[in-house]
Biotite code that builds the C-alpha atoms (Angstrom):
import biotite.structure as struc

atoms = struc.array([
    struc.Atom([63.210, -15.176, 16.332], chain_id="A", res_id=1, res_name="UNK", atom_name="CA", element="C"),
    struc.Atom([66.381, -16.033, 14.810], chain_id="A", res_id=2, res_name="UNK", atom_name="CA", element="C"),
    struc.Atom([68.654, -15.079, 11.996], chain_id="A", res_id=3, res_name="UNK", atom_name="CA", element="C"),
    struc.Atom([66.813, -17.286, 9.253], chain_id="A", res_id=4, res_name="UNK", atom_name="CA", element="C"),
    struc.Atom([63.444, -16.084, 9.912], chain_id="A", res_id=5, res_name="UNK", atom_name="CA", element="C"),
    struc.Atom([64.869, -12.878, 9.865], chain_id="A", res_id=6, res_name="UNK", atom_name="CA", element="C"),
    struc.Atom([66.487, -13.475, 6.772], chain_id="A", res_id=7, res_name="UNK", atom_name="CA", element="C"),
    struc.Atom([63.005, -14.769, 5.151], chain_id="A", res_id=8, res_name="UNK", atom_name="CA", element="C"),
    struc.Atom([60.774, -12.440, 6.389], chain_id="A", res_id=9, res_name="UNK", atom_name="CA", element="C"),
    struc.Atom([63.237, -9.686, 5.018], chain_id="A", res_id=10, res_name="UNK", atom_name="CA", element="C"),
    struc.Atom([62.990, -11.596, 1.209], chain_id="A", res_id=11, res_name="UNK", atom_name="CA", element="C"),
    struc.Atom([59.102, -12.056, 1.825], chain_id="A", res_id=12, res_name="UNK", atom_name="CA", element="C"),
    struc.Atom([58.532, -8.499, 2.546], chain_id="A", res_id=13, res_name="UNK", atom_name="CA", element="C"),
    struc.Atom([60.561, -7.354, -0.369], chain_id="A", res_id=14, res_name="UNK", atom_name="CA", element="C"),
    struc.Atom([59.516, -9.564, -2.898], chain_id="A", res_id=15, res_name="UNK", atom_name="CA", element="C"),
    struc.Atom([55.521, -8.517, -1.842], chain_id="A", res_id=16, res_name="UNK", atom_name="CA", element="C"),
    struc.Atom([56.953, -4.887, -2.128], chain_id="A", res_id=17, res_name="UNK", atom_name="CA", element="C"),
    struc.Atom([58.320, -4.998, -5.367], chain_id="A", res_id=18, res_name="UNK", atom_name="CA", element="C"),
    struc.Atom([55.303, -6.748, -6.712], chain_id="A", res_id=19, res_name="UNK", atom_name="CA", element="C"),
    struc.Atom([52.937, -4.272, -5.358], chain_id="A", res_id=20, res_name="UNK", atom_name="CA", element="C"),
    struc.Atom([55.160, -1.187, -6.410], chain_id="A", res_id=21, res_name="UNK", atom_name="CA", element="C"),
    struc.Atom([55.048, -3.138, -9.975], chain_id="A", res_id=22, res_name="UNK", atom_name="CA", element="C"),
    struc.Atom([50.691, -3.331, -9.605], chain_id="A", res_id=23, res_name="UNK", atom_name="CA", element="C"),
    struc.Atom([50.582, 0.192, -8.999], chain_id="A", res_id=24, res_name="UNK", atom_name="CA", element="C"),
    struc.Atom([53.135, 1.310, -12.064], chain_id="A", res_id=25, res_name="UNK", atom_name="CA", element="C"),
    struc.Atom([50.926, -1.233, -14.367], chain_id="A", res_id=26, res_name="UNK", atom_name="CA", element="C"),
    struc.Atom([47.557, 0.409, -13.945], chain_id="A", res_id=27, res_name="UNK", atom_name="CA", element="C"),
    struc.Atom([48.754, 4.234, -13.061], chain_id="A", res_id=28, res_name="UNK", atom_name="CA", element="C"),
    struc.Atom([50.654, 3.828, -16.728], chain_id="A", res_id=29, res_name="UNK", atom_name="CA", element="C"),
    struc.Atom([47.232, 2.504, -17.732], chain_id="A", res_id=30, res_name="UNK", atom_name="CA", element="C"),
    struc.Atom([45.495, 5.531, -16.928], chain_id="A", res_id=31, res_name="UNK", atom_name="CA", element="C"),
    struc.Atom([47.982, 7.813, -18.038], chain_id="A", res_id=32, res_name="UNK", atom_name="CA", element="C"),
    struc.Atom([48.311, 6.615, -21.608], chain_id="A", res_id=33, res_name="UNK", atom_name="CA", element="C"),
    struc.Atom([44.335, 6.398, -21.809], chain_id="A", res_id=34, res_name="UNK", atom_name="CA", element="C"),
    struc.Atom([43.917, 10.053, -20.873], chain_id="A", res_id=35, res_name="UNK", atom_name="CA", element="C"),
    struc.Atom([46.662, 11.173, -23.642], chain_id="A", res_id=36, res_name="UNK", atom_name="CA", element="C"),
    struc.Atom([44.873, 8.836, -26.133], chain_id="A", res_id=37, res_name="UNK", atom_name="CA", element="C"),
    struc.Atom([41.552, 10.316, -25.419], chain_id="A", res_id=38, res_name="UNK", atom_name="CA", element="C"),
    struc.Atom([42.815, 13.811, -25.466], chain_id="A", res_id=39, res_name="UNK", atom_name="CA", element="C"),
    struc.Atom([44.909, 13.968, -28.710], chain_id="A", res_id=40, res_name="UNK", atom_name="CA", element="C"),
    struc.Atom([43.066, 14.451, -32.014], chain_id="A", res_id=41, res_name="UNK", atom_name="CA", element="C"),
    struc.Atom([42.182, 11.977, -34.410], chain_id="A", res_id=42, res_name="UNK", atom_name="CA", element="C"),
    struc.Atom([44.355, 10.659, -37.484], chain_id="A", res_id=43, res_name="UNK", atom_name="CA", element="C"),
    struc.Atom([42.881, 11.026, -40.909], chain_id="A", res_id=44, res_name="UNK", atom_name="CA", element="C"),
    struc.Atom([42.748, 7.167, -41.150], chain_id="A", res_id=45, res_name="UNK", atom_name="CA", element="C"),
    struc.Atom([40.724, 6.954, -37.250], chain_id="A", res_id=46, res_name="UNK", atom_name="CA", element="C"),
    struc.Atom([38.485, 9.871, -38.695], chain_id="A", res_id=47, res_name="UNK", atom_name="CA", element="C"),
    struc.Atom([37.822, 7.900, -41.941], chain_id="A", res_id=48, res_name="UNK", atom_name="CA", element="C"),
    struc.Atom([36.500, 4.939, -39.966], chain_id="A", res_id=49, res_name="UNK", atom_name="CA", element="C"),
    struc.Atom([34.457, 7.057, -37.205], chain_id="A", res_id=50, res_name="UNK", atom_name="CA", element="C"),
    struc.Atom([32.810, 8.084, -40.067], chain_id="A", res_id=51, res_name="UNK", atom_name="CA", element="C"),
    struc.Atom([32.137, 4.769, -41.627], chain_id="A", res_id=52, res_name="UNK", atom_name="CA", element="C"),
    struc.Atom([30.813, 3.795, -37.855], chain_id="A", res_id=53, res_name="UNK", atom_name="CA", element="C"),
    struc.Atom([28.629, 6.331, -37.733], chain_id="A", res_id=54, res_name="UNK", atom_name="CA", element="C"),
    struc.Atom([27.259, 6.050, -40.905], chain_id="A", res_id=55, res_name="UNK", atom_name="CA", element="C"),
    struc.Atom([22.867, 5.079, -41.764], chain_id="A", res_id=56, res_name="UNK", atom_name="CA", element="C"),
    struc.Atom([22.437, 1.548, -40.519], chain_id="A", res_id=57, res_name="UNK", atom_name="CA", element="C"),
    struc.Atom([25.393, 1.837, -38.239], chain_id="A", res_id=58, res_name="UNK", atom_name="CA", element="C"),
    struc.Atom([23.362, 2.105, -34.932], chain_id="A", res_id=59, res_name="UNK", atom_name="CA", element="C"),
    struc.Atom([22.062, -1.148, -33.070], chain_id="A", res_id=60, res_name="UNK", atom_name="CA", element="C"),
    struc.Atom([18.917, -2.601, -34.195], chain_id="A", res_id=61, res_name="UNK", atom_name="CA", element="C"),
    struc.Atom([19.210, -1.228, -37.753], chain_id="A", res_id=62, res_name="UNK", atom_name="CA", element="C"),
    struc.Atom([19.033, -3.680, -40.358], chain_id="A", res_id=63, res_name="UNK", atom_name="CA", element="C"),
    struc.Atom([18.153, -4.192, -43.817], chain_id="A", res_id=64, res_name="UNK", atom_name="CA", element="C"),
    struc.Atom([14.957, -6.398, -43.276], chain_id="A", res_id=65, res_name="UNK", atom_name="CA", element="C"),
])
C-alpha cells in the first residue's frame, strides 16, 4: 500500500466517523428532549386543548349519526 491509499483510506475513515458520531448525537438529542417534554407539566394553553380532546364525542367511533 502506498501513500495515496493511505491518504484515502485515512479521509474515508474519518468522513464515515464523523457521520456516525453525527447519527448518534441526532437521535440521543432525540431522546433526550422527548423525555424532558414528557416530564414537564403542561401549559395552560396544552391543558385547554387536552381538554377539548378529551371531551364527549372525542373518542374514535363516536359520531353524531
Amino acid at each position: 500500500m502506498d501513500f495515496e491509499h493511505g491518504l484515502a483510506l485515512f479521509f474515508i475513515g474519518c468522513t464515515l466517523t464523523v457521520i456516525g458520531f453525527l447519527i448518534a448525537f441526532m437521535i440521543a438529542s432525540r431522546v433526550i428532549h422527548k423525555q424532558n417534554k414528557k416530564n414537564r407539566p403542561l401549559s395552560s394553553v396544552e391543558e385547554s386543548l387536552r381538554q377539548l380532546n378529551d371531551g364527549p364525542g372525542s373518542k374514535a367511533g363516536d359520531d353524531c349519526q
